[in-house]
N, C-alpha and C positions, 0 to 999 in steps of 0.2 A: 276927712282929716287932711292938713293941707300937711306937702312934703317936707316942710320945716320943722315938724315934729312927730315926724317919724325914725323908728329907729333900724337902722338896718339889721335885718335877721342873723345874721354872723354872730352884729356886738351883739346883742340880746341873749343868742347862743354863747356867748363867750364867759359872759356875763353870769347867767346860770351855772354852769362849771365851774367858774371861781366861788358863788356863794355855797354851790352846793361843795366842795370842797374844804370849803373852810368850816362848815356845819360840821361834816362828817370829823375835822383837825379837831374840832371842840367836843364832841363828843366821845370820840378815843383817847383823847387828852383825860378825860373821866375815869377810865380805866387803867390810865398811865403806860397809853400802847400809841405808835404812833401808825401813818396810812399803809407805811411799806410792811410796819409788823401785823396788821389786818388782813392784808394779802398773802400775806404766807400762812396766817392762821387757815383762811378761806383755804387754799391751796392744799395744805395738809387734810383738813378737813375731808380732802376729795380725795385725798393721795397717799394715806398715812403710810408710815414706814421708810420715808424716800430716806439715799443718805444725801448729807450734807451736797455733794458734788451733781446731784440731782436735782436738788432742789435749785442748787445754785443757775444750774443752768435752764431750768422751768423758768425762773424768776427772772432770769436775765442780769445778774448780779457775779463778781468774780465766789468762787469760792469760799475766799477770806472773808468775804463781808457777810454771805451766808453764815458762817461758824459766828462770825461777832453778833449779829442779831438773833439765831437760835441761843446763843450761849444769855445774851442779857431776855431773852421771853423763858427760859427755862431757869433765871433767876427769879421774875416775876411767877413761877408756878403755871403758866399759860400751856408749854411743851416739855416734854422727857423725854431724853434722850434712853431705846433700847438697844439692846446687845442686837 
């Protein structure tokens, strides 16, 4: 194969990440969840019981936006909040 059409390993790398990202976008889009509420689903999944200020900081996200995404996935029926 002559070096004119080849493609460097990076883009090809790069390239796969975006498709497979936008796969996984369309997918949870099905479910009416989006990539960051998947991950905190996963997360709980492994961690259940954290509170909010927990998670917040697992996730790497401020607090406030933790309480805003559990609060609209616990209007979806996804998570519940316990005492």
């Amino acid at each position: 194969m002559s070096d004119q059409h080849t493609i460097p390993m990076g883009r090809l790398m790069a390239n796969v990440c975006r498709l497979q990202a936008t796969r996984i976008d369309q997918l949870m889009e099905v479910l009416g969840l989006f990539r960051g509420q998947a991950i905190l689903l996963v997360h709980l999944s492994e961690h259940d019981g954290q509170a909010h200020s927990e998670i917040a900081e697992r996730l790497q996200i401020s607090p406030a936006a933790a309480t805003k995404v559990i609060k609209r996935m616990e209007a979806l029926h996804y998570v519940q909040r316990r005492p």
